[in-house]
PDB file of N, H, CA, C and O in Angstrom:
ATOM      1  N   UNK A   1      26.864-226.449-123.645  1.00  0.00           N
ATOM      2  CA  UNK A   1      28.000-227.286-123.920  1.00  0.00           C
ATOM      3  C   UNK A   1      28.978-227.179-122.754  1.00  0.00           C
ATOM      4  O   UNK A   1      29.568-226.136-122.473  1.00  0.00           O
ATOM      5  N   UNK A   2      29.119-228.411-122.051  1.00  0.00           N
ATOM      6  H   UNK A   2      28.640-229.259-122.280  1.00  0.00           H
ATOM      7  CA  UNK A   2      30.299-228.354-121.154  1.00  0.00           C
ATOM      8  C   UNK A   2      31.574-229.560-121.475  1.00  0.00           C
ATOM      9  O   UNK A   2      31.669-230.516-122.245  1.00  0.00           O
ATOM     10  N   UNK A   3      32.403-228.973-120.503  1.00  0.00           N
ATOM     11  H   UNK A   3      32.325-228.197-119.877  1.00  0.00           H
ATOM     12  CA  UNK A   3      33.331-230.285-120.589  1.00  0.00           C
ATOM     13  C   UNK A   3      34.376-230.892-121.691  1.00  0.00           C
ATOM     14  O   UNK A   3      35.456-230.438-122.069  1.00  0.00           O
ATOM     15  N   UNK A   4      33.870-231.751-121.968  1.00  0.00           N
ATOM     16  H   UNK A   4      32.993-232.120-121.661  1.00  0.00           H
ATOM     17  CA  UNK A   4      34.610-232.203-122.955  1.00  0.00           C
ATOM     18  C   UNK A   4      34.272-231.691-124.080  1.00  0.00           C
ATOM     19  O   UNK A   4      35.177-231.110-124.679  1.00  0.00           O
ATOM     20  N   UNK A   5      32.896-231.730-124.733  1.00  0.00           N
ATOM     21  H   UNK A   5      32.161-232.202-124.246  1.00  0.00           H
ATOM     22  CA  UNK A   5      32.142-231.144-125.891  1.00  0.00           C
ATOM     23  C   UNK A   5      33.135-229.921-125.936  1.00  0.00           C
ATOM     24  O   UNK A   5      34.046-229.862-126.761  1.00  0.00           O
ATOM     25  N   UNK A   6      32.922-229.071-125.108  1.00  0.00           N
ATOM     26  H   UNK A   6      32.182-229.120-124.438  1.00  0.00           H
ATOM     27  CA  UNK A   6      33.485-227.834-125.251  1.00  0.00           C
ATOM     28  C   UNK A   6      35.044-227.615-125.281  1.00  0.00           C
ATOM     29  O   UNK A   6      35.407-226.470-125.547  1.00  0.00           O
ATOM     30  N   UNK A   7      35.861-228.414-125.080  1.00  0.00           N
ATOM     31  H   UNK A   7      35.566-229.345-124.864  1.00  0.00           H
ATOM     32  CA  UNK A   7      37.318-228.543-125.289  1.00  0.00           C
ATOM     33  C   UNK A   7      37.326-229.119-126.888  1.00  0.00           C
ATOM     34  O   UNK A   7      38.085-228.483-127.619  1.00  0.00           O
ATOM     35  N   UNK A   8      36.694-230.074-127.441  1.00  0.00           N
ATOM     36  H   UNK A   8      36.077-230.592-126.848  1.00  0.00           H
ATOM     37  CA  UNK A   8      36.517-230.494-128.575  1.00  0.00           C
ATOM     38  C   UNK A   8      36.196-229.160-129.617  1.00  0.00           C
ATOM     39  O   UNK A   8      36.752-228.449-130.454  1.00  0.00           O
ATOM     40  N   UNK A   9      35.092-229.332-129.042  1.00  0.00           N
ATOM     41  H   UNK A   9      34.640-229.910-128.362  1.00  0.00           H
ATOM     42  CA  UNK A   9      34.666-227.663-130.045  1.00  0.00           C
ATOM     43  C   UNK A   9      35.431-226.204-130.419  1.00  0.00           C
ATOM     44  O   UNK A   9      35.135-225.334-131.239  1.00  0.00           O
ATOM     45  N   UNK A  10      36.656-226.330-129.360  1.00  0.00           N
ATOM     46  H   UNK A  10      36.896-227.036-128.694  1.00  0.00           H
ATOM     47  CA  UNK A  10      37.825-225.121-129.253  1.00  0.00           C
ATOM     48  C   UNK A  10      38.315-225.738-129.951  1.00  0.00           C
ATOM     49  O   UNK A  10      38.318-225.177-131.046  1.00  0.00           O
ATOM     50  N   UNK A  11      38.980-227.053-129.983  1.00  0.00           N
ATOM     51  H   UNK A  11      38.978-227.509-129.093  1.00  0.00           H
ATOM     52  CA  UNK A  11      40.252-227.416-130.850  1.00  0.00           C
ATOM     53  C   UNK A  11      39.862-227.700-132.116  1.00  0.00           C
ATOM     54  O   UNK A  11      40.618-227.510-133.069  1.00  0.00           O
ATOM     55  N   UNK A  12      38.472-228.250-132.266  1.00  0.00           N
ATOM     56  H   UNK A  12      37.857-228.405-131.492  1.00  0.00           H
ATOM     57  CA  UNK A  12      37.839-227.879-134.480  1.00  0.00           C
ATOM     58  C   UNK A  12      38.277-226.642-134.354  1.00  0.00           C
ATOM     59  O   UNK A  12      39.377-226.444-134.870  1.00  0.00           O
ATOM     60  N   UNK A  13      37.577-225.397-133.631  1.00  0.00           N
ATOM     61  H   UNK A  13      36.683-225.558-133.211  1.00  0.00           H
ATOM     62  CA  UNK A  13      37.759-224.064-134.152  1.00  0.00           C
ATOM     63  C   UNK A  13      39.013-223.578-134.415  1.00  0.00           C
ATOM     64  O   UNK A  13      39.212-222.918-135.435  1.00  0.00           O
ATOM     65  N   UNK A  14      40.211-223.907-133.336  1.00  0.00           N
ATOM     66  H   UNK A  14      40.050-224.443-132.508  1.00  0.00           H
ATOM     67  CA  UNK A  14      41.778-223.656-133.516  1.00  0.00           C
ATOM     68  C   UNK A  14      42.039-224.637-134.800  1.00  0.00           C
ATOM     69  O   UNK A  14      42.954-224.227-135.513  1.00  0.00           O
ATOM     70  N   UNK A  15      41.672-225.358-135.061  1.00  0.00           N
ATOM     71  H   UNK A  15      40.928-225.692-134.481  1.00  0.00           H
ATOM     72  CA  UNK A  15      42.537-226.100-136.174  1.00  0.00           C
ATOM     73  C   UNK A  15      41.598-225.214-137.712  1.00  0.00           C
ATOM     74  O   UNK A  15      42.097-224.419-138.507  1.00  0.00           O
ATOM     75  N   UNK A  16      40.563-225.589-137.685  1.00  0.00           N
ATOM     76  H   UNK A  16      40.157-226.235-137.038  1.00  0.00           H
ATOM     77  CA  UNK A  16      40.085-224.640-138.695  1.00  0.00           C
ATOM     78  C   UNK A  16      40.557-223.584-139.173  1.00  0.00           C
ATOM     79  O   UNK A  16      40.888-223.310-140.326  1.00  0.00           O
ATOM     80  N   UNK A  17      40.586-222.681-137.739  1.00  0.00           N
ATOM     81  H   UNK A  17      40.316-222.904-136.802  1.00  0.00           H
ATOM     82  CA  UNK A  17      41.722-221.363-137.926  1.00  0.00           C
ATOM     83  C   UNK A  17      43.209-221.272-138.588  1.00  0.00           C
ATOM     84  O   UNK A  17      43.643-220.306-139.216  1.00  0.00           O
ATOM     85  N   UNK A  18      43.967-222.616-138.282  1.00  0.00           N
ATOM     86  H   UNK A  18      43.614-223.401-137.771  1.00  0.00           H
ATOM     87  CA  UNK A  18      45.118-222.921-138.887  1.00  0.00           C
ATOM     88  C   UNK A  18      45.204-223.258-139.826  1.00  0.00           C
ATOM     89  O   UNK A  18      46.238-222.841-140.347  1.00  0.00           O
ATOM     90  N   UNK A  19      44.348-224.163-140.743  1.00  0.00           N
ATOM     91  H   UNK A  19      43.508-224.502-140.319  1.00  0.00           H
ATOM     92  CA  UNK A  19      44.049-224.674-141.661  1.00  0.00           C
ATOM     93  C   UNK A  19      43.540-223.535-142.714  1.00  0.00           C
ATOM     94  O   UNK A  19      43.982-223.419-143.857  1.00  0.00           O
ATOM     95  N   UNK A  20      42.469-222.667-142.090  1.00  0.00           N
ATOM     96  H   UNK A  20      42.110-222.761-141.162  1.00  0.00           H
ATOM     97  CA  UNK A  20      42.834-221.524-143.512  1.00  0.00           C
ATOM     98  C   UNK A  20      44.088-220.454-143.211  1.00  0.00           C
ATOM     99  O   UNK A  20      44.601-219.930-144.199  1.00  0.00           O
ATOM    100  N   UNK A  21      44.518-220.167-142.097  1.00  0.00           N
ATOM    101  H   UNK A  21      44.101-220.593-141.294  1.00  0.00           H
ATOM    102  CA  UNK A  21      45.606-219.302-142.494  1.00  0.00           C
ATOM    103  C   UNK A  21      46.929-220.079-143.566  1.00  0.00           C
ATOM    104  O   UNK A  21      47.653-219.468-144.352  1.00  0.00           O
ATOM    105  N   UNK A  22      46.937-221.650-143.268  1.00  0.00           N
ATOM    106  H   UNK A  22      46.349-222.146-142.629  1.00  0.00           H
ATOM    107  CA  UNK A  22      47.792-222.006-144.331  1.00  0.00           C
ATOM    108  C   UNK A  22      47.811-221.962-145.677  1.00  0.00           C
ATOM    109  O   UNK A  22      48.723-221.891-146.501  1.00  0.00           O
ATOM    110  N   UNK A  23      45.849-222.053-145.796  1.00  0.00           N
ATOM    111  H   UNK A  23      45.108-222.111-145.127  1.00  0.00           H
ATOM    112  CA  UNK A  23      45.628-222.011-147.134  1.00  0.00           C
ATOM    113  C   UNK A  23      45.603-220.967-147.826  1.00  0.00           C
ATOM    114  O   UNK A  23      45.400-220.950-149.040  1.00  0.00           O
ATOM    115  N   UNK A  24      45.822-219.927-147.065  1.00  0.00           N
ATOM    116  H   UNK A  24      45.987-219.942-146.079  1.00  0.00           H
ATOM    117  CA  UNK A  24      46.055-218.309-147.751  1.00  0.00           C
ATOM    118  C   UNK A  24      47.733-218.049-147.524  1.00  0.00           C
ATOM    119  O   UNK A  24      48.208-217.129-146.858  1.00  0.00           O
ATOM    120  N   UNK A  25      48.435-219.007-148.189  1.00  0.00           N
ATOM    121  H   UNK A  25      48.049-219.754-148.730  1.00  0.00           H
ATOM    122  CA  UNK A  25      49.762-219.121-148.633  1.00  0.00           C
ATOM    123  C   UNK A  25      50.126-219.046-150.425  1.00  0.00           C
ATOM    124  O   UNK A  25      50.025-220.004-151.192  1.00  0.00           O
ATOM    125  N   UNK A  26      50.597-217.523-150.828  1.00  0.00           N
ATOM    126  H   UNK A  26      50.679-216.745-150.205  1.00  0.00           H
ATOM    127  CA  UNK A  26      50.792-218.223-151.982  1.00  0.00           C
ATOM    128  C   UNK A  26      51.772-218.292-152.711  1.00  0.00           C
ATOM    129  O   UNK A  26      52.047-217.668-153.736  1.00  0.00           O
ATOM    130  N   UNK A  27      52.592-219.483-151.875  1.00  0.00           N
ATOM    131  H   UNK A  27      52.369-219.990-151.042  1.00  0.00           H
ATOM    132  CA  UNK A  27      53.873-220.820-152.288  1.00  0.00           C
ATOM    133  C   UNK A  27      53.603-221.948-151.967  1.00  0.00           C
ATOM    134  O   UNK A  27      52.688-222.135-151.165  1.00  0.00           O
ATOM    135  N   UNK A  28      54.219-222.853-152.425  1.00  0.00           N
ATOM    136  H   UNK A  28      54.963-222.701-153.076  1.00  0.00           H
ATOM    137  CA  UNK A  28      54.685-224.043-152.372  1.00  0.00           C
ATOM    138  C   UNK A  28      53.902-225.156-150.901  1.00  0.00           C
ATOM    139  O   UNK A  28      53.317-226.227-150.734  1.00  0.00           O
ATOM    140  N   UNK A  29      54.622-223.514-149.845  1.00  0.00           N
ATOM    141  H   UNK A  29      55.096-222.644-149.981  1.00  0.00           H
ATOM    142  CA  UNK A  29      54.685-224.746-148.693  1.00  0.00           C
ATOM    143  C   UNK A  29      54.947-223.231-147.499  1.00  0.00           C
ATOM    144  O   UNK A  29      55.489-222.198-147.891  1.00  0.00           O
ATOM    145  N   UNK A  30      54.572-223.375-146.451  1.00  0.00           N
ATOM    146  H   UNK A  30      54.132-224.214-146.133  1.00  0.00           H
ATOM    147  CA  UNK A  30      54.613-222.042-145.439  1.00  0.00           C
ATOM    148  C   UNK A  30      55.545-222.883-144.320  1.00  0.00           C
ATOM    149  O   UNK A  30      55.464-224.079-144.041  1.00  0.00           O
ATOM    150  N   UNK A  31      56.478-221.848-143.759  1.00  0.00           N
ATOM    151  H   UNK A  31      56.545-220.876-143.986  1.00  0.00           H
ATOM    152  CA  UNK A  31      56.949-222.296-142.240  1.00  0.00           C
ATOM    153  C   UNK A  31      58.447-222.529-142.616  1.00  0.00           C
ATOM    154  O   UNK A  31      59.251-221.736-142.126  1.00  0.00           O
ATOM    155  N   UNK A  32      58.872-223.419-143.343  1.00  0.00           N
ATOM    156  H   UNK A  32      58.219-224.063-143.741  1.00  0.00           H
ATOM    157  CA  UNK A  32      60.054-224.065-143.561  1.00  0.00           C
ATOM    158  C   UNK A  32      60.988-223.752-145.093  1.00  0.00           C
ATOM    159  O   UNK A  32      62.192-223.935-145.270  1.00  0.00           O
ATOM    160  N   UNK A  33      60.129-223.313-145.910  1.00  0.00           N
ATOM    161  H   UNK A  33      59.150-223.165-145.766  1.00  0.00           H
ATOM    162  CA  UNK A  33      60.205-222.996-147.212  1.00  0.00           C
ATOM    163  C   UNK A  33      60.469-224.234-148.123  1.00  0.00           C
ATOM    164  O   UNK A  33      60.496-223.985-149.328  1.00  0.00           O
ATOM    165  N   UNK A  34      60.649-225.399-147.783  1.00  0.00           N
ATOM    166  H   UNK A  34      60.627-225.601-146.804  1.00  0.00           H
ATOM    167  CA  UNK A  34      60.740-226.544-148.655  1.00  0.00           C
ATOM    168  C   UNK A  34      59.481-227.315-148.776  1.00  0.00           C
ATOM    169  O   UNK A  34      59.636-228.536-148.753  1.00  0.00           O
ATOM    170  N   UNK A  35      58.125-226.824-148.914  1.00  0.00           N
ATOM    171  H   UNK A  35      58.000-225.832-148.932  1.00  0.00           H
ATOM    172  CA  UNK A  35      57.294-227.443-148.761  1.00  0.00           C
ATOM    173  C   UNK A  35      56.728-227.989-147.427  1.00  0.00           C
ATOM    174  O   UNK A  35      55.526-228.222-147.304  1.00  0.00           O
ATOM    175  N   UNK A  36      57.591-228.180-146.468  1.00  0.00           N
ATOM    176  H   UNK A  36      58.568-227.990-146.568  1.00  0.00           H
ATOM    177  CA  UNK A  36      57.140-228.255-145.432  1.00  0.00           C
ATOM    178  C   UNK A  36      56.574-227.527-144.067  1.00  0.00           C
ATOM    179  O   UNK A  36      57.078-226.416-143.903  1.00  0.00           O
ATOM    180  N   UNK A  37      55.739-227.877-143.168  1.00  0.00           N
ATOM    181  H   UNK A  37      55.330-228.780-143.301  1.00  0.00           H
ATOM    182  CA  UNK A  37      54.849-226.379-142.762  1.00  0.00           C
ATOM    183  C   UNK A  37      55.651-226.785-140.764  1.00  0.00           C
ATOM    184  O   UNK A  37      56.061-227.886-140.396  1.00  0.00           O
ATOM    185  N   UNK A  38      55.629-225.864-140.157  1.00  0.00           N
ATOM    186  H   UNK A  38      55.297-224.969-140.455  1.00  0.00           H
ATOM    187  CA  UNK A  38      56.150-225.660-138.920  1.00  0.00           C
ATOM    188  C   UNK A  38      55.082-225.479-137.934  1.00  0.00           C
ATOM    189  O   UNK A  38      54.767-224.371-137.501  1.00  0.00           O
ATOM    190  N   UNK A  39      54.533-226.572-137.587  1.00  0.00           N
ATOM    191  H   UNK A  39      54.790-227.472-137.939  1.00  0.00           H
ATOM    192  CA  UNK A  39      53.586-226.539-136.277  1.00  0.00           C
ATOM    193  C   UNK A  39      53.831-226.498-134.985  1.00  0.00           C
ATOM    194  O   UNK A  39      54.717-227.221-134.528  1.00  0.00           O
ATOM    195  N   UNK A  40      53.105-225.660-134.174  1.00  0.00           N
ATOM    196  H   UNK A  40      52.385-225.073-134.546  1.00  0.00           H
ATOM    197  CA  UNK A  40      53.484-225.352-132.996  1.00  0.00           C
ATOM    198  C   UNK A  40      52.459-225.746-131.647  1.00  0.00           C
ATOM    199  O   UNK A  40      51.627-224.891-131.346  1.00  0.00           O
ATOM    200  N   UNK A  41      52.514-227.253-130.688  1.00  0.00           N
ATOM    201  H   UNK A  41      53.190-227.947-130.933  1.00  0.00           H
ATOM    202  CA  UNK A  41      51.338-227.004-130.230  1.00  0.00           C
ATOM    203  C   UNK A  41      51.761-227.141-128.537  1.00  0.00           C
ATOM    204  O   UNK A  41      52.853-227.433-128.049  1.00  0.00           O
ATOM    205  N   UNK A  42      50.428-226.804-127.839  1.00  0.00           N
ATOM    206  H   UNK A  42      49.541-226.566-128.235  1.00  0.00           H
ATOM    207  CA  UNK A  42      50.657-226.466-126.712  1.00  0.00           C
ATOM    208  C   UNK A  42      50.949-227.697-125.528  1.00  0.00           C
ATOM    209  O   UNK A  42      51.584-227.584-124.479  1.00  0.00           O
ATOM    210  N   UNK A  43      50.216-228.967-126.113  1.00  0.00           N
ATOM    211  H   UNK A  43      49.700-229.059-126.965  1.00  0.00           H
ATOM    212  CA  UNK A  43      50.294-229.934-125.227  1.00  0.00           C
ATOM    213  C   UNK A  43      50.316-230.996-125.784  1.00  0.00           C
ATOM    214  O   UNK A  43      49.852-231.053-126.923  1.00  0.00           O
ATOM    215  N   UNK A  44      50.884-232.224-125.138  1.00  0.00           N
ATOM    216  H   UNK A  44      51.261-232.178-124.213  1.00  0.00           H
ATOM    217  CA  UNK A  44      51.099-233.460-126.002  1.00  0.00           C
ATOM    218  C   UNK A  44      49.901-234.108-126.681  1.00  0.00           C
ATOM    219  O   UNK A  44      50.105-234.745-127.714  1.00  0.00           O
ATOM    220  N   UNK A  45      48.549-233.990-126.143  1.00  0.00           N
ATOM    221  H   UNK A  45      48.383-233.473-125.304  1.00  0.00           H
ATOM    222  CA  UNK A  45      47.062-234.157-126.864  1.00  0.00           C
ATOM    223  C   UNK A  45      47.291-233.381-128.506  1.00  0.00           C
ATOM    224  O   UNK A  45      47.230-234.074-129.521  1.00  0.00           O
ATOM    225  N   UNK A  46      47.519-232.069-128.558  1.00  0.00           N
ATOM    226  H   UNK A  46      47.568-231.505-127.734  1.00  0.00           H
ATOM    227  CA  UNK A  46      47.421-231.168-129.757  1.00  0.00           C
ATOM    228  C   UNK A  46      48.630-231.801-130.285  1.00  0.00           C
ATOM    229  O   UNK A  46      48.335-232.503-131.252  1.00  0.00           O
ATOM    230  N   UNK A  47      49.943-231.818-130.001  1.00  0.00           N
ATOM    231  H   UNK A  47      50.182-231.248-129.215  1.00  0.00           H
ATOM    232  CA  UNK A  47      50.727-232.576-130.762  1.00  0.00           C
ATOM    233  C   UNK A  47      50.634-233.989-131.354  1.00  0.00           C
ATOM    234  O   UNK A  47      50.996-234.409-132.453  1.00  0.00           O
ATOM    235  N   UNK A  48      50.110-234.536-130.427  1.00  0.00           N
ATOM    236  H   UNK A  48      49.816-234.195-129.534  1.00  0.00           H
ATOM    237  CA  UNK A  48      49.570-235.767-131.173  1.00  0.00           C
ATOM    238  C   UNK A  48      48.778-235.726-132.131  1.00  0.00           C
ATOM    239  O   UNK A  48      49.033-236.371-133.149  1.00  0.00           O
ATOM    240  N   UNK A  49      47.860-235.108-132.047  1.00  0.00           N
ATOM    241  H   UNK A  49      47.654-234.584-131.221  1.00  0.00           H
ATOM    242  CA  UNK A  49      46.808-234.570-132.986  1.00  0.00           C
ATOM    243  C   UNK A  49      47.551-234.194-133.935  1.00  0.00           C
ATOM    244  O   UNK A  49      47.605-235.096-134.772  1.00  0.00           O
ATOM    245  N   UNK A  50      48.252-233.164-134.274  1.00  0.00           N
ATOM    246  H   UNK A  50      48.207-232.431-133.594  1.00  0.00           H
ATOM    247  CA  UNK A  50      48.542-232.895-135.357  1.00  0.00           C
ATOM    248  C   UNK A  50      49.393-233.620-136.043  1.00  0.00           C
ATOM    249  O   UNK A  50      49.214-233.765-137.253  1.00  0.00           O
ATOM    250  N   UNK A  51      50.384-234.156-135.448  1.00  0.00           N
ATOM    251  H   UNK A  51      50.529-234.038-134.465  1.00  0.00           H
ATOM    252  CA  UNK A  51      51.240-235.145-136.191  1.00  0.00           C
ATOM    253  C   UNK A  51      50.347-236.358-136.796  1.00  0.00           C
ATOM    254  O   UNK A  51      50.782-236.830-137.846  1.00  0.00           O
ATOM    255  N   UNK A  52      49.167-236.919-136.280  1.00  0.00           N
ATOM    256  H   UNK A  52      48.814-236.535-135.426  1.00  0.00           H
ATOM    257  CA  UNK A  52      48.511-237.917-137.230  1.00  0.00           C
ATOM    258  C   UNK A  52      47.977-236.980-138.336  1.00  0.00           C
ATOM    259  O   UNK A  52      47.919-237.301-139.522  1.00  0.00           O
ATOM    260  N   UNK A  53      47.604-235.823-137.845  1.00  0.00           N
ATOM    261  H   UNK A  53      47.651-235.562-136.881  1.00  0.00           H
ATOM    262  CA  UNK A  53      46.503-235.397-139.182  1.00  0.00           C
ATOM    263  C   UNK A  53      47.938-235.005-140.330  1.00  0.00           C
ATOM    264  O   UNK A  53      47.977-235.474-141.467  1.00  0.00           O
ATOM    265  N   UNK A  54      48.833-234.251-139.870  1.00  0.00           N
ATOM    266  H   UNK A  54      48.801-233.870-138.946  1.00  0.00           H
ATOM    267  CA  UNK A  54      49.875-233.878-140.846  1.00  0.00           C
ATOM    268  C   UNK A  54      51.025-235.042-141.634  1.00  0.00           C
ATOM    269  O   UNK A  54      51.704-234.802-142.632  1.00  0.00           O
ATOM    270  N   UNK A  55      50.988-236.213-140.916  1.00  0.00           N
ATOM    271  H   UNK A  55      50.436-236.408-140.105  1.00  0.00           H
ATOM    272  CA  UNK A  55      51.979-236.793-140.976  1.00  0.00           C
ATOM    273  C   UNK A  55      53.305-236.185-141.262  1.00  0.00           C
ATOM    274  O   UNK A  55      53.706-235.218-140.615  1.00  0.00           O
ATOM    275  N   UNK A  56      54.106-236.822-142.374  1.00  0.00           N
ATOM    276  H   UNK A  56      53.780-237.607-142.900  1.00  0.00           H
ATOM    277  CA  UNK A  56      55.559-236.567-142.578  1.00  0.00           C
ATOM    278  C   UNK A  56      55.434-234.695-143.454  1.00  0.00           C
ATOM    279  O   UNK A  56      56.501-234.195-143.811  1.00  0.00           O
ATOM    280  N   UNK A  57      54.562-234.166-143.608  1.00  0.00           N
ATOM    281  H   UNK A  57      53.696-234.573-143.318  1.00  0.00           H
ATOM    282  CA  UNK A  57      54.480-233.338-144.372  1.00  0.00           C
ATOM    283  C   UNK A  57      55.177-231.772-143.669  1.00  0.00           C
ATOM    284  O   UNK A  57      55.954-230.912-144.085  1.00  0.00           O
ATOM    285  N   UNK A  58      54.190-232.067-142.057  1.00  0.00           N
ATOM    286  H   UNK A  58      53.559-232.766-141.720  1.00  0.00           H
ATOM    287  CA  UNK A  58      54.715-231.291-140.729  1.00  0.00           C
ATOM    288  C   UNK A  58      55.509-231.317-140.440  1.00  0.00           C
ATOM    289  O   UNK A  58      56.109-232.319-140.829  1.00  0.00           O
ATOM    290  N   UNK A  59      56.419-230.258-139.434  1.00  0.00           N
ATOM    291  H   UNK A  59      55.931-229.444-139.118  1.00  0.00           H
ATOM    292  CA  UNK A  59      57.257-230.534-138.352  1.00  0.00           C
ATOM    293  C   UNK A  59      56.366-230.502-137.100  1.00  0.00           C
ATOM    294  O   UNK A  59      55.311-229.877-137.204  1.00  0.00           O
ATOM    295  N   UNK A  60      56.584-230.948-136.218  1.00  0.00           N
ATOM    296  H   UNK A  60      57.441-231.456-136.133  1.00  0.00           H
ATOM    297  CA  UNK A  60      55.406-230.365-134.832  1.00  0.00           C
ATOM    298  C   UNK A  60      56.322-230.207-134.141  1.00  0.00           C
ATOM    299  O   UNK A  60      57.410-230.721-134.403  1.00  0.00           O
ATOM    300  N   UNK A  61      56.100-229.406-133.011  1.00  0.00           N
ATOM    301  H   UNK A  61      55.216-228.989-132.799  1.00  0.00           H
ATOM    302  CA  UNK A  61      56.648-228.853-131.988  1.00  0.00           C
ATOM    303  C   UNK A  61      55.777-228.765-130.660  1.00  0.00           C
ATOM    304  O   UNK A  61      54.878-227.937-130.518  1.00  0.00           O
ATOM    305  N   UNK A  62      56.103-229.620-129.791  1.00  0.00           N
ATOM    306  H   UNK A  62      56.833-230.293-129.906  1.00  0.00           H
ATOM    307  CA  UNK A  62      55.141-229.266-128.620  1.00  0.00           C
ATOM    308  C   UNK A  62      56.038-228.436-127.570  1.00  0.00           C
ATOM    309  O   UNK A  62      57.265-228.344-127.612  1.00  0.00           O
ATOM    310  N   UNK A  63      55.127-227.814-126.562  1.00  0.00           N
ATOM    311  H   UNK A  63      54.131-227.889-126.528  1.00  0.00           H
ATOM    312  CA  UNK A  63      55.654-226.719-125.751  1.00  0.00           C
ATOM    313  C   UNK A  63      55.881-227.379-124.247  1.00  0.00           C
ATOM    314  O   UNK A  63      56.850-227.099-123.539  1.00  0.00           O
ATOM    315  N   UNK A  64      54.807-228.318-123.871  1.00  0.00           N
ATOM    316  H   UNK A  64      54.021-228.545-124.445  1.00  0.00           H
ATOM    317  CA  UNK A  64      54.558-229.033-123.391  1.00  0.00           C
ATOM    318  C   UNK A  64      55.294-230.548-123.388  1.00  0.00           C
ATOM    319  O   UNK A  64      55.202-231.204-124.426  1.00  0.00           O
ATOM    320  N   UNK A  65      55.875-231.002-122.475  1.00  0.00           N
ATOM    321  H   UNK A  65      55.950-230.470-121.632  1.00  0.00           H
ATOM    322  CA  UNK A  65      56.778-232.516-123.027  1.00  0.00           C
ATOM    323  C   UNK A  65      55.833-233.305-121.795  1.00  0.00           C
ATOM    324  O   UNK A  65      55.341-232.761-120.806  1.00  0.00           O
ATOM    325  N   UNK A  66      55.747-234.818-122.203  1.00  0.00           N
ATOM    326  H   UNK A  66      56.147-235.259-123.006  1.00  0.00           H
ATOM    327  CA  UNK A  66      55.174-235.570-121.519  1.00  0.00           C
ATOM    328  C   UNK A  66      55.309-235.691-119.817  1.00  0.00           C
ATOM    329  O   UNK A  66      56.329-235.402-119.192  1.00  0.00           O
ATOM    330  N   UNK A  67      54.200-236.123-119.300  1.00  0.00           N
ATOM    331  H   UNK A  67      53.371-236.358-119.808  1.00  0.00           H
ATOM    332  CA  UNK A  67      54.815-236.243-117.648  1.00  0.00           C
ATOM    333  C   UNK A  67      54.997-235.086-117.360  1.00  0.00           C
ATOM    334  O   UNK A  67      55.983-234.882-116.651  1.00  0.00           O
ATOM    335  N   UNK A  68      54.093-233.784-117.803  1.00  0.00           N
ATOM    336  H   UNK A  68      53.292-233.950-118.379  1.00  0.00           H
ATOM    337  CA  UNK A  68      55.102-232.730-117.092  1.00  0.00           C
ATOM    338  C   UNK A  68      54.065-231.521-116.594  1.00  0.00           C
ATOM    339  O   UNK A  68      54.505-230.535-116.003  1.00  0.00           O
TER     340      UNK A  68
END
């Protein structure tokens, strides 16, 4: 696996990873305490990403700002 495959295949595994540490929450909602969860990502690709998969439910946070 090179390339792209393999950048793909890191970011299933990182999101997977995130996806059960959220689900081994037991309240409401993790990050924010109102139900809503506090995402943190590294580059505007992963932020994008997560804001479609999370919609309004997320906050996202990228580390990374466009053009940069």
């Amino acid at each position: 696996m090179t390339g792209p495959r393999r950048r793909t295949a890191g970011l299933v595994a990182a999101l997977a990873a995130a996806a059960s540490l959220a689900a081994c929450s037991d309240g409401p909602g993790i990050g924010l305490g109102g139900g809503e969860v506090a995402l943190v990502a590294t580059t505007t690709q992963l932020g994008d990403f997560a804001r479609a998969v999370a919609g309004d439910r997320a906050r996202v946070r990228q580390i990374l700002q466009p053009n940069s």
